[in-house]
VEXDO-634347 format. One record per residue: residue number from 1; y, x, z of N, C-alpha, C in turn. Coordinates in steps of 0.05 Angstrom, whole numbers, plus 5000, padded with zeros to 4 digits. Each point is the difference from the previous one (the first is absolute). Layout:
NUM,Y,X,Z,Y,X,Z,Y,X,Z
...
***
This chain:
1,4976,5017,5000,5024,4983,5000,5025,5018,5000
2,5010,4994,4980,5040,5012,5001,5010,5002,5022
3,5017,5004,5015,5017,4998,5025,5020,4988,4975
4,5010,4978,5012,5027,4995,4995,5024,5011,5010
5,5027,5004,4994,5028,5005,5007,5018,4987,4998
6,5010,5011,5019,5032,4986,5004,5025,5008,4983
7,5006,4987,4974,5019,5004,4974,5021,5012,5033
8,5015,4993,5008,5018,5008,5023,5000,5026,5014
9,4975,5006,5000,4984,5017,5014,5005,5034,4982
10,4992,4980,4970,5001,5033,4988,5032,5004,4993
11,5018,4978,4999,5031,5009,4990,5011,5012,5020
12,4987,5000,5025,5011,5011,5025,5002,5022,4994
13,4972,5009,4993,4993,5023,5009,5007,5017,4971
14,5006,4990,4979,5011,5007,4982,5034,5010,4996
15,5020,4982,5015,5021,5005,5007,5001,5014,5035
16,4973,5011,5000,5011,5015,5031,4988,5024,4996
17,5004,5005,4970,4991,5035,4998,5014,5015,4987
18,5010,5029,4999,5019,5020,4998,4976,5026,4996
19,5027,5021,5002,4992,5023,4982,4981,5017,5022
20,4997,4986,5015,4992,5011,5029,4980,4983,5011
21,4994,4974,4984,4975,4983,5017,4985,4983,4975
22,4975,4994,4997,4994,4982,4992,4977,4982,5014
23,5000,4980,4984,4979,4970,4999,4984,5003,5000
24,4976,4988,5011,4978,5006,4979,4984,4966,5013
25,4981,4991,4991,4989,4979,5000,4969,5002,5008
26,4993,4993,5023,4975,4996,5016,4982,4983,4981
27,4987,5010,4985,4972,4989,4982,4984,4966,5014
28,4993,5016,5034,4984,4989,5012,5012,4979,5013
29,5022,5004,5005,5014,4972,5020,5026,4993,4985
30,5010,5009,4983,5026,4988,4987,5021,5014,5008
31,5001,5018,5024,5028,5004,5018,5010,5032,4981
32,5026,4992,5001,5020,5019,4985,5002,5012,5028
33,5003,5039,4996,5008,5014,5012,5021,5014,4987
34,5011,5016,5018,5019,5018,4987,4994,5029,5022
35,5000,5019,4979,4993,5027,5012,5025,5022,4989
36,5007,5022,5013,5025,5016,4997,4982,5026,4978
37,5009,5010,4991,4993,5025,4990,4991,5028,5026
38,5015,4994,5010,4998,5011,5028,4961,5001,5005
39,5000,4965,5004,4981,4998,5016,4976,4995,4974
40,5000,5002,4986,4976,5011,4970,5001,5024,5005
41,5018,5029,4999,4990,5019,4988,4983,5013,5041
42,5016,4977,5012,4980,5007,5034,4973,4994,4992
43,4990,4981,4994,4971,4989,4990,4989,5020,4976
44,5019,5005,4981,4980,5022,4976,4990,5031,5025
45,5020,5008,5008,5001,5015,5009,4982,5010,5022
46,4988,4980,5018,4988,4992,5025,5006,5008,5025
47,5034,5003,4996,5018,5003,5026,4997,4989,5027
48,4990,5007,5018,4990,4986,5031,5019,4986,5000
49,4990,4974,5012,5018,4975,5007,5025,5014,5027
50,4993,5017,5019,5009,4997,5019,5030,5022,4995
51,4991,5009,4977,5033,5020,4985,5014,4980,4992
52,4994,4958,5003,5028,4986,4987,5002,4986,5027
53,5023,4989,5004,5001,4972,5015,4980,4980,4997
54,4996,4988,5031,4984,4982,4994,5000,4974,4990
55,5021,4989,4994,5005,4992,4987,4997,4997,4963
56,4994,5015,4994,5000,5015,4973,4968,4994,4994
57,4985,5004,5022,4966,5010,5002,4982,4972,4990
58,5010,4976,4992,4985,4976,4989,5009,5008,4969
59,5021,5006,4987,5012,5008,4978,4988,5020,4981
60,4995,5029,5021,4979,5015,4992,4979,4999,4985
61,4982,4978,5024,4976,4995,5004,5001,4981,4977
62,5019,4985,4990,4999,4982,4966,5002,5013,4978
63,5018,5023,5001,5001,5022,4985,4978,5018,4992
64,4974,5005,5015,4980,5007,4998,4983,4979,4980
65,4995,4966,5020,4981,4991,4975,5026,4997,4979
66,5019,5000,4984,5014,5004,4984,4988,5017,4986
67,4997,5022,5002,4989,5021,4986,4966,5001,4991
68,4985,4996,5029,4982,4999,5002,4982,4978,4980
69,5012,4978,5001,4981,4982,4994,5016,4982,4971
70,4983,4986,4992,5014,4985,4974,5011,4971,5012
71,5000,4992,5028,5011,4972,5005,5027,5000,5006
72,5020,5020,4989,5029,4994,4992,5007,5002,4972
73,5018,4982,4995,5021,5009,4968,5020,5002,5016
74,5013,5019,4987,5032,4997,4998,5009,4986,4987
75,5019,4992,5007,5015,4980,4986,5032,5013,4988
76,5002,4977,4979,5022,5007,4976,5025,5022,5018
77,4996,5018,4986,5024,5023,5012,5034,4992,4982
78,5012,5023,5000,5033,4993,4996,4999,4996,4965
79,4982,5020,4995,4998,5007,4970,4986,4975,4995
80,4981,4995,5009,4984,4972,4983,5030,4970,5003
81,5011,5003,5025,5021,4976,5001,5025,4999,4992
82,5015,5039,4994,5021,4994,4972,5017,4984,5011
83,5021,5001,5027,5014,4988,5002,5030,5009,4976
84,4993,5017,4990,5022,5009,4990,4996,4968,4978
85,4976,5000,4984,4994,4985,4975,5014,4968,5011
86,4985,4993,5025,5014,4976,5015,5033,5000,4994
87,5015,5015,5006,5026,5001,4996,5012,4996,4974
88,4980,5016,4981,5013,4997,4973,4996,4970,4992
89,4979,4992,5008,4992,4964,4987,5019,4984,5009
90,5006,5011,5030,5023,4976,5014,5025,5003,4988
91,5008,5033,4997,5027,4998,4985,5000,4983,4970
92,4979,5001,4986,5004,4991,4973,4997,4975,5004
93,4986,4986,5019,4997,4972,5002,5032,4986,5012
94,5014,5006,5004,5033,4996,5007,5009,4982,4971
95,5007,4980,5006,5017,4990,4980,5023,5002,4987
96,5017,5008,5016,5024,5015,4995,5006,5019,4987
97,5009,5004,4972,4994,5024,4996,5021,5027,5006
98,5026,4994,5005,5010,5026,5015,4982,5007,5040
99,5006,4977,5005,4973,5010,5026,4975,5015,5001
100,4987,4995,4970,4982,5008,5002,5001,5025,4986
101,5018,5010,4983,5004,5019,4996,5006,5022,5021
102,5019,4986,5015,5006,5016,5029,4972,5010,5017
103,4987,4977,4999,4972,5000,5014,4987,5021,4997
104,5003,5000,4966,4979,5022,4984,5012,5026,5001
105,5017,5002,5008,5023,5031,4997,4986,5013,5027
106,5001,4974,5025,4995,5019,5023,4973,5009,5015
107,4989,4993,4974,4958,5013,5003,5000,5023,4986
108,5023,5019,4986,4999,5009,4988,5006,5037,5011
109,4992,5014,5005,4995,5029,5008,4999,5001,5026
110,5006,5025,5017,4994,4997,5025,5016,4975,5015
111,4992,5005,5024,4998,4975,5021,5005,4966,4986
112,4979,5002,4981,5002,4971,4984,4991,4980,5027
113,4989,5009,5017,4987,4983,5018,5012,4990,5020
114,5026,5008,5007,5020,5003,5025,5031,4979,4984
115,4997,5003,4982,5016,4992,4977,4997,4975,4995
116,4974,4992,4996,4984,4974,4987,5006,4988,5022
117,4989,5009,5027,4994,4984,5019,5032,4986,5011
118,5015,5033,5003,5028,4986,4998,5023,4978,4978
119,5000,4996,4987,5001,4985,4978,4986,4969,5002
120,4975,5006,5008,4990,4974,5005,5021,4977,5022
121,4995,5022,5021,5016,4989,5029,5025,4989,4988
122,5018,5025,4992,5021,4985,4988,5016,4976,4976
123,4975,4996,4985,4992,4975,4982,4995,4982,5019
124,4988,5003,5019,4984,4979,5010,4979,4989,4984
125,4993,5017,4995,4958,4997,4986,4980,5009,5023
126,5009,4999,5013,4982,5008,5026,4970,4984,5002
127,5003,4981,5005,4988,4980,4997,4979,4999,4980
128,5017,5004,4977,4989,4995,4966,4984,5026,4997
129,5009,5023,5011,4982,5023,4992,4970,5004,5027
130,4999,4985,5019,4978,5002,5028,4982,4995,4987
131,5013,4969,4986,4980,4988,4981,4983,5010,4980
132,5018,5006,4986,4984,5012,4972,4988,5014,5017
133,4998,5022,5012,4990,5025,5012,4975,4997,5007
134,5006,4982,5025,4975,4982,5001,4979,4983,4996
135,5002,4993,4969,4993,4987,4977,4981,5014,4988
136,5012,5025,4995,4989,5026,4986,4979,5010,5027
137,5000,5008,5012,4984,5011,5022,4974,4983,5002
138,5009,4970,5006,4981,4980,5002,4982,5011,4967
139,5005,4997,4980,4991,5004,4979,4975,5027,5000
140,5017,5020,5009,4986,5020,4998,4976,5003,5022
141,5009,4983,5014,4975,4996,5033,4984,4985,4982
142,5002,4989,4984,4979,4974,4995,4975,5006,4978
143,5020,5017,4980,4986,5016,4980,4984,5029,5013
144,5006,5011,5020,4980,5020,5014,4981,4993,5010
145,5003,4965,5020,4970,4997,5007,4987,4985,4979
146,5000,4993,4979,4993,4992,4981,4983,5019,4986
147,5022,5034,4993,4985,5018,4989,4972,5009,5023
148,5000,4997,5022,4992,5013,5018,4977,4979,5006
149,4999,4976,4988,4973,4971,5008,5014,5000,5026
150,5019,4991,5010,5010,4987,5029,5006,4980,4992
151,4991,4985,5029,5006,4967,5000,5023,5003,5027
152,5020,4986,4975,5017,4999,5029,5020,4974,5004
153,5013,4993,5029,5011,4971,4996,5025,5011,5018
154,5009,4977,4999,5034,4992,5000,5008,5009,5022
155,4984,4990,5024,5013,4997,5032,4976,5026,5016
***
């Protein structure tokens, strides 16, 4: 039998990872973890628990079957979710077309991302861009456990 998941479950854990942590998805019970880099290369490595906090030492110990065993995926990283690509769809989806030109100017070389986000606030698309964002995410959650044979539901 599949384990089912929680659609909620994996966007969590999908928007709660950085250059420094990721997701990964419990085969056997459904439950999204999140593990640091830190605490993987402690597990490749086979660093004694008692050189981290104890706190740290259940994290480890996930980081091991992580490695160890085939009952995690990782789940969609930054590159598979392309928030940059998200931004360009929302700017072009703007009706307006000097707005959206503006829109499209400020995705454009460094700090496109500080830019966009500011711009939004100041439009007041705030709102209009959570959405899309979240639209797109939901999408990409849906099509991973799909590629992956997961059954997964709403709540």
């Amino acid at each position: 039998m599949t384990v089912q998941v929680k659609l909620q479950d994996i966007l969590e854990g999908m928007d709660f990872q950085s250059d420094e942590q990721s997701s990964f998805l419990n085969l056997t019970t459904g439950e999204v973890v999140a593990i640091t880099d830190e605490e993987l290369r402690a597990a490749e490595n086979d660093t004694p628990l008692e050189d981290f906090p104890e706190w740290q030492h259940d994290a480890i110990r996930i980081a091991g079957e992580i490695i160890e065993t085939d009952h995690y995926l990782p789940l969609p990283d930054r590159f598979e979710i392309n928030e940059y690509r998200m931004m360009e769809r929302f700017c072009l989806s703007v009706d307006d077309d000097e707005m959206r030109e503006k829109m499209c100017d400020a995705i454009r070389g460094r700090g496109a991302f500080r830019r966009f986000k500011d711009r939004v606030q100041a439009y007041g698309m705030a709102e209009d861009w959570y959405r899309c964002r979240d639209a797109a995410l939901r999408e990409i959650a849906m099509a991973w456990c799909e590629a992956h044979g997961l059954q997964y539901t709403e709540t």
